[in-house]
RODO-2510 file (C-alpha; in nm, 4 decimals, decimal comma):
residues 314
     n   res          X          Y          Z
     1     x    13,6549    -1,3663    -5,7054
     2     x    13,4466    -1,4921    -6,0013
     3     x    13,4752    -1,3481    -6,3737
     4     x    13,2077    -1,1266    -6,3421
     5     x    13,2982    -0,9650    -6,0188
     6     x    13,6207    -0,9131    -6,1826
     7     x    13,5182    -0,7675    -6,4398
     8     x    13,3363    -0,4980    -6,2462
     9     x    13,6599    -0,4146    -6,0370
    10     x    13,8241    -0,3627    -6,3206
    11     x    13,5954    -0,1538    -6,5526
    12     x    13,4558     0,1084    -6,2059
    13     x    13,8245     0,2903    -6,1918
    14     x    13,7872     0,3224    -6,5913
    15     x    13,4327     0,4895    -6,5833
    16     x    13,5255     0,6882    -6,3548
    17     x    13,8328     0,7671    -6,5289
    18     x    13,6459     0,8448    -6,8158
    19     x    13,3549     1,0568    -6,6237
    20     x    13,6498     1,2931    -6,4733
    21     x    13,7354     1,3232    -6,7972
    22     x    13,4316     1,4249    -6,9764
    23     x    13,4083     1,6716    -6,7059
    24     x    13,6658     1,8621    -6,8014
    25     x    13,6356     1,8605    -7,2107
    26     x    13,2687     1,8185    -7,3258
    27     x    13,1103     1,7210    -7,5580
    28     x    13,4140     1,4554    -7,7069
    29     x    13,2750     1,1333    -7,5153
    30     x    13,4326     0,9686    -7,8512
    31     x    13,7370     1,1483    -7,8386
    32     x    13,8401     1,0812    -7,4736
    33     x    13,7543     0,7252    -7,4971
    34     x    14,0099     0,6729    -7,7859
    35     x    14,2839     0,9075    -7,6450
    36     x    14,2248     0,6251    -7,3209
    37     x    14,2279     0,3704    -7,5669
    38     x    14,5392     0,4432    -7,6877
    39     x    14,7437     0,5124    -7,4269
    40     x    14,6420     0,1285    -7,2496
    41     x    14,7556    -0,0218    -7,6101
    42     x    15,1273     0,1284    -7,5104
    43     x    15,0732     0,3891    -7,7807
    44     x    15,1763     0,7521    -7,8162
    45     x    14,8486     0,9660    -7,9155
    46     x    14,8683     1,2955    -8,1728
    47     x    14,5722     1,5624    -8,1698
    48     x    14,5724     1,7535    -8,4706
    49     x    14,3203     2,0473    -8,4711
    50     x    14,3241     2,4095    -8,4660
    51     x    14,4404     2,6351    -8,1742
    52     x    14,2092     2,6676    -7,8983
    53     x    13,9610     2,3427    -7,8858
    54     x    14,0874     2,1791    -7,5972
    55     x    14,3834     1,9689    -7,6975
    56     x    14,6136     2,1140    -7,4352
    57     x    14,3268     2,0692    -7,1647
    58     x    14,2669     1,7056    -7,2670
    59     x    14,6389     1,6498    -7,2283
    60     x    14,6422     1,7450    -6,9334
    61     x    14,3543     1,6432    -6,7811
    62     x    14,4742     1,2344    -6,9273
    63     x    14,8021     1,2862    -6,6626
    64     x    14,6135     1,4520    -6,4109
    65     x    14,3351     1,1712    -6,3798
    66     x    14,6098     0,8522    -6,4306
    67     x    14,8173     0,9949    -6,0937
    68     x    15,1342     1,0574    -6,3544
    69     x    15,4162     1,3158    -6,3648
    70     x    15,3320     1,5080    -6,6584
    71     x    15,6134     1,7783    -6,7967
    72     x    15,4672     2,0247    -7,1529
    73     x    15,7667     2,0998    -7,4089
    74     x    15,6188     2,4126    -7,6472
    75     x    15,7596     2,3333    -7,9939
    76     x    15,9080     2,6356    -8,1229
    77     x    16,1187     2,6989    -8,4485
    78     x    16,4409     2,7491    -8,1995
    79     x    16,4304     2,4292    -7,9983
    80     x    16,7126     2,2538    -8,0018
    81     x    16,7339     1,8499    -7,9216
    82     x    16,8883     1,9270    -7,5795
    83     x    16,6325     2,0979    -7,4674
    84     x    16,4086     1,7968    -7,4875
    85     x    16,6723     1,5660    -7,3940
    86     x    16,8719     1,7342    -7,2036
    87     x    17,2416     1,8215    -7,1684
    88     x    17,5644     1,7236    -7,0006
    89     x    17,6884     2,0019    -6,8218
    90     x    18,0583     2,0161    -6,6481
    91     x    18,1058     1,9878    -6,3350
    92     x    18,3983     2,1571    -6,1983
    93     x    18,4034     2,0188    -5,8397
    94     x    18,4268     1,6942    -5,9622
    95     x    18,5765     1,7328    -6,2605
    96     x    18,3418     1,5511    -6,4481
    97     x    18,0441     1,6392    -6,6958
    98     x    17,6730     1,5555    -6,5170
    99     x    17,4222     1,4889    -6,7009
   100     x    17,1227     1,7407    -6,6565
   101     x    16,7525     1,5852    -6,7466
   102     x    16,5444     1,7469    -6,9676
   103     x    16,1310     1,7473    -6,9880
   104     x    16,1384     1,4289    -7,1832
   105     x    16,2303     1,2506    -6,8538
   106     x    15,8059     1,2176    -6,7136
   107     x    15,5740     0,9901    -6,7833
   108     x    15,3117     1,1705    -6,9233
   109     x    15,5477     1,4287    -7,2004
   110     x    15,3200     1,6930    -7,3660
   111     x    15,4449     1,7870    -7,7223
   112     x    15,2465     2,1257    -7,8005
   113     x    15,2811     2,2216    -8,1407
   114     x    15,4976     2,0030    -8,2795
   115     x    15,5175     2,0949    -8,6274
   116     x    15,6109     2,4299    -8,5591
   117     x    15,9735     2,2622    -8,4791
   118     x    16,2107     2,2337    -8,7168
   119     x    16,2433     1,8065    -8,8119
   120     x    16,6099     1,7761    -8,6219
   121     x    16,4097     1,9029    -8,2794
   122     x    16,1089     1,6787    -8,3853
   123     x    16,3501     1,3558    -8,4008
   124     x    16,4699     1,4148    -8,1044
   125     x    16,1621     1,2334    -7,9905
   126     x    16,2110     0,9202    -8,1902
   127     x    16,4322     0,7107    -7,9747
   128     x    16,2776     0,8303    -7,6805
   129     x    15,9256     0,7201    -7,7906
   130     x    15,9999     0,4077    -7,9216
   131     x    16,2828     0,2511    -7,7195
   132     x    16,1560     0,4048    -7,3882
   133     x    16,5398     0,5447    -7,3895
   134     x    16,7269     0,8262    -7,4632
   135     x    17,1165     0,8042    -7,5422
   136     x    17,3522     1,1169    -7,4284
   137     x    17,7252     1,1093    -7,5428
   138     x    17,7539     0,7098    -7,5950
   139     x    17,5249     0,6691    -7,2318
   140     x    17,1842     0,5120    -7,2474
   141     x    16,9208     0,6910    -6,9713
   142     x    16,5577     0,4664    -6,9340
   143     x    16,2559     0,6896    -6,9502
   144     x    15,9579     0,6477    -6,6733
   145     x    15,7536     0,3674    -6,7261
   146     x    15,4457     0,3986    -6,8228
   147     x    15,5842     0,6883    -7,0697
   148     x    15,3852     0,8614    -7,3079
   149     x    15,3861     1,1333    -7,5581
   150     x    15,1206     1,3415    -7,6276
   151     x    15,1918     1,5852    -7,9236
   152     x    14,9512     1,8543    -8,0267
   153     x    14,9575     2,0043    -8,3964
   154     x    14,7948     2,2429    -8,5980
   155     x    14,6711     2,2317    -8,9843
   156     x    14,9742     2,1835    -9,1625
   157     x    14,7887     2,4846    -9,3833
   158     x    14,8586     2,7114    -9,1230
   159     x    15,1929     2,9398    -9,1161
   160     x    15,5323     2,8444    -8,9554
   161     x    15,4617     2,4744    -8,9657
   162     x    15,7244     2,1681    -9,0271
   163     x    15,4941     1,8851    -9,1613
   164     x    15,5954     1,5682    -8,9591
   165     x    15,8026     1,2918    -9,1111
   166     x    15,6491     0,9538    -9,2114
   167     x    15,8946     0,7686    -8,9507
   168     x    15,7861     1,0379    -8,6814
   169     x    15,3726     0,9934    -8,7885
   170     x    15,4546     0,6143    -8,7118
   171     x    15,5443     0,6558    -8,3836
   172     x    15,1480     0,7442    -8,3275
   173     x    14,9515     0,4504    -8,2317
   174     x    14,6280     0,7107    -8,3004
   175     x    14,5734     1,0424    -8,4517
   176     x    14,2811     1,2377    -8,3258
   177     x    14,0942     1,5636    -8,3869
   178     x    13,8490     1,7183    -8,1629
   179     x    13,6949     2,0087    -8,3410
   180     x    13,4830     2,2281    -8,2483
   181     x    13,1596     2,1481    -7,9211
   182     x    12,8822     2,1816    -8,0248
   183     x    12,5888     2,4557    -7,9408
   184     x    12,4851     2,3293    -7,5879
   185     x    12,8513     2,2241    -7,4720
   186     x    12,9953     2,5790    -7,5882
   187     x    12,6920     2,7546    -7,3649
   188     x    12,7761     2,5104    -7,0487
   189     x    13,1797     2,6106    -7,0913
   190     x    13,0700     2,9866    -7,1788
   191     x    12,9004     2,9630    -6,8262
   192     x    13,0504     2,7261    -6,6316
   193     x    13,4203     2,7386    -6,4280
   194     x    13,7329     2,8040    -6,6257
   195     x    13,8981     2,5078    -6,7293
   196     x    14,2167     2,6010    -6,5789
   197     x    14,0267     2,5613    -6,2545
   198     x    13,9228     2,2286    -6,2834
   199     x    14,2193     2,0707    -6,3305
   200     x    14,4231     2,1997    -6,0649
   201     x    14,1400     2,0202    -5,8444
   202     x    14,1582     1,7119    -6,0257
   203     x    14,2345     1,3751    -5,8083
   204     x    14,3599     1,0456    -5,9463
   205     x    14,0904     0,7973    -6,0324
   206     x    14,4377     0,5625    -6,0917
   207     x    14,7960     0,5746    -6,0382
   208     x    15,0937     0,3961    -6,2392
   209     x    15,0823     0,0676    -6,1179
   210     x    14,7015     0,0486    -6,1851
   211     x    14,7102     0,1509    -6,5464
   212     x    15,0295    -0,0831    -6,6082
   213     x    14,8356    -0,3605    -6,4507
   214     x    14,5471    -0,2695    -6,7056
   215     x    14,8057    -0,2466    -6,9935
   216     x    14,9288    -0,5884    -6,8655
   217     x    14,5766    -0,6423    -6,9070
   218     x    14,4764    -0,5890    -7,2402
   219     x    14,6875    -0,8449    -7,3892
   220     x    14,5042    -1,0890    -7,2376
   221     x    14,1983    -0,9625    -7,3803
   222     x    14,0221    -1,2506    -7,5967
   223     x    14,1171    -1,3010    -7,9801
   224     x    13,9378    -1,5239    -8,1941
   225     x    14,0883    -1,6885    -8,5393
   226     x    13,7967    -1,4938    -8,7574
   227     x    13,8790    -1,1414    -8,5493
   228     x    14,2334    -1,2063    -8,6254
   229     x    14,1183    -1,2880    -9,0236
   230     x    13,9033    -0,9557    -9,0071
   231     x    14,1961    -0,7381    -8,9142
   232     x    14,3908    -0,9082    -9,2024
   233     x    14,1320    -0,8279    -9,4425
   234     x    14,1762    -0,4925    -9,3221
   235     x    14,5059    -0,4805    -9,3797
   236     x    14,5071    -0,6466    -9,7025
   237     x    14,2966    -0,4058    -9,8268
   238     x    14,5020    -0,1201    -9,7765
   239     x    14,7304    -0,2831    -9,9526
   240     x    14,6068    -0,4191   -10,2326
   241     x    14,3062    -0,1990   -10,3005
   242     x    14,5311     0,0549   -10,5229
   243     x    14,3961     0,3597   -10,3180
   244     x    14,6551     0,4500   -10,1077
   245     x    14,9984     0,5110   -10,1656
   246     x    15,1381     0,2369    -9,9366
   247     x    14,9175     0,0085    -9,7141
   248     x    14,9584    -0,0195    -9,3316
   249     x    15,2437    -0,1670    -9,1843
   250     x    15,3106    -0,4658    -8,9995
   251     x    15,3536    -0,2122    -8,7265
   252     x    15,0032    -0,0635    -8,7842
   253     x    14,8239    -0,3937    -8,8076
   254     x    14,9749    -0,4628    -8,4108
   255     x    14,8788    -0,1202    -8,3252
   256     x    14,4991    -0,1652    -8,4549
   257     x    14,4050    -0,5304    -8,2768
   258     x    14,5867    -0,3587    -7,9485
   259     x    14,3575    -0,0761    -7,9725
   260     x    14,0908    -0,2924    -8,0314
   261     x    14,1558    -0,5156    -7,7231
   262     x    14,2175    -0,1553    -7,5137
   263     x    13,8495    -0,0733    -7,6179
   264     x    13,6999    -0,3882    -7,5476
   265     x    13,8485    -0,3273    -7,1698
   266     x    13,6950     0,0050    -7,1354
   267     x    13,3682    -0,1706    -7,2128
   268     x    13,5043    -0,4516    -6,9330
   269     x    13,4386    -0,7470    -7,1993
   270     x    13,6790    -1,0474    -7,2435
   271     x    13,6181    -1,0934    -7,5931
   272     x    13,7042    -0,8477    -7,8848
   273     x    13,3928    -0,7937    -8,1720
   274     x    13,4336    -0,6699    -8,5259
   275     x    13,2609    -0,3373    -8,3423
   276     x    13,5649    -0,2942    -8,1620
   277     x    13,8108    -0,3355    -8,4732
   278     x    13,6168    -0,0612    -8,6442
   279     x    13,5681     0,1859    -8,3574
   280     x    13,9342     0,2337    -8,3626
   281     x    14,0136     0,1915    -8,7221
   282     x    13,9827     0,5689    -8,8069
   283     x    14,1934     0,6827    -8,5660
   284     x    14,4894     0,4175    -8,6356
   285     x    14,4545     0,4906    -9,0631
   286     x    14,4492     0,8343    -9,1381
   287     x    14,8007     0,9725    -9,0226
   288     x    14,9689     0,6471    -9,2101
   289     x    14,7358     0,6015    -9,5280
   290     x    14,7498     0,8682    -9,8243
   291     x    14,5786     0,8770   -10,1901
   292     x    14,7681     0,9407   -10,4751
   293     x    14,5609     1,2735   -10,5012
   294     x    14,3940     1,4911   -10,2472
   295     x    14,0530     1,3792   -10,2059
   296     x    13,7256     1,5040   -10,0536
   297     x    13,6445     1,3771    -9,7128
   298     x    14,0788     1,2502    -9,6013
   299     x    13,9586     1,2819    -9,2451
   300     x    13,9589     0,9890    -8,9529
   301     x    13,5829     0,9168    -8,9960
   302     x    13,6217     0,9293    -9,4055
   303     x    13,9102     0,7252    -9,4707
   304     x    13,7914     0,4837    -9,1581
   305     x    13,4468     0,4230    -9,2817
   306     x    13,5662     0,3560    -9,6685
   307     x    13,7805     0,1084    -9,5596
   308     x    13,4913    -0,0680    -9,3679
   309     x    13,2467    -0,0730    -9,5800
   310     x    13,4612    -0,2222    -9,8134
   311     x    13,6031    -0,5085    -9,6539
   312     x    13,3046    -0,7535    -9,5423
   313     x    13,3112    -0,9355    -9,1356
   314     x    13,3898    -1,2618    -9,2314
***
């Protein structure tokens, strides 16, 4: 098989992935692709937005589409670590204590409303999303692999909400928002088949051991010296620049060229562009980067776009 009939085995499974996709929330071509992006790049995805614009749906639809076992936790002010986790329950018959798996234990874990949990039921997530483990009186229990978390959150202006933790915000490879469809879109859903519908007829455009083959993928995904100095400059900017509270982390910096080769797959290219780098950017700074004062225009695209038009391609 040469390169470029490779190439086109490997990008048909993620168009269509993408198409089924778009089918089911419309009008966010943008935001699908990244939510993709991110979970190839091994990350963990948050959707911040108000109630009722599809974050659920896309959720969903994501573990639907990539053949996964998918489990939703609803994030109340009562939940208690356990009930993510799960609990060790006794066992009389065998006079021991078995260990009962909670929702965390899927591959695809839906986090709806996170910040309306308190921040011990919130941590409860930590270990689990980045060790790929959870640990139950002194035991260790691996997750499903490929494992994700997909956590849904409203305004943190709205009532009953628990703002999220720096260390938790981390955890998120990307932060994305949908917002609201525009005109046409809103007619086609106000007319079309409910949404609930369509996803109990969704197939699989992949399974697991296709997308961990593409996530085995993306690392191989082309990296020049000047990409690698771009991303740096990046970085270095957030740092340096005196604009933000702290600059990204070493963490971050991974996160962003990851995403950035996971984009230049969906586009079924071997070699990653500056393009790439800032197609992702917003969605990798704006959780993790704060002024010292509230300013106009703290949103994905805002912050994103400052940064690059401040820090020249090299």
């Amino acid at each position: 098989m040469n390169d470029r009939t490779h190439e086109t085995s490997r990008r048909e499974p993620l168009q269509a992935t993408l198409a089924q996709l778009n089918r089911i929330v419309l009008g966010k071509e943008n935001e699908i692709r990244l939510a993709l992006t991110c979970l190839l790049a091994h990350g963990h995805l948050l959707i911040e937005d108000i109630p009722g614009v599809g974050k659920t749906t896309l959720a969903h639809a994501l573990a639907q589409t990539l053949g996964l076992t998918y489990q939703r936790i609803q994030f109340t002010s009562d939940l208690l670590p356990a009930d993510v986790i799960g609990v060790s329950i006794y066992d009389r018959s065998g006079n021991r204590f078995e260990f009962q798996h909670g929702p965390i234990f899927s591959q695809v874990v839906l986090a709806d409303e996170i910040n309306r949990a308190t921040p011990k039921a919130q941590s409860a997530l930590l270990e689990a999303m980045e060790e790929h483990q959870v640990t139950v009186d002194g035991k260790t229990w691996p997750l499903p692999e490929p494992f994700f978390v997909i956590a849904t959150q409203n305004p943190s202006e709205q009532v009953g909400t628990f703002p999220l933790p720096e260390s938790q915000l981390d955890r998120f490879l990307m932060r994305i928002e949908l917002g609201y469809p525009d005109a046409a879109h809103e007619r086609e859903l106000l007319q079309g088949e409910d949404r609930r519908s369509l996803l109990s007829g969704l197939g699989a455009t992949l399974n697991a051991e296709d997308l961990m083959r593409l996530q085995a993928q993306v690392l191989q995904i082309n990296v020049s010296p000047a990409l690698l100095d771009y991303v740096q400059a990046l970085t270095s900017y957030t740092r340096a620049s005196g604009r933000f509270m702290t600059g990204l982390s070493p963490r971050a910096t991974i996160g962003l060229l990851h995403a950035a080769q996971s984009w230049t797959l969906l586009d079924g290219r071997r070699n990653v562009l500056p393009e790439d780098v800032q197609a992702v950017l917003p969605g990798i700074v704006t959780h993790r980067l704060h002024t010292a004062e509230e300013q106009p225009g703290h949103t994905a695209a805002g912050v994103g776009q400052q940064i690059i038009e401040a820090v020249p391609i090299p």
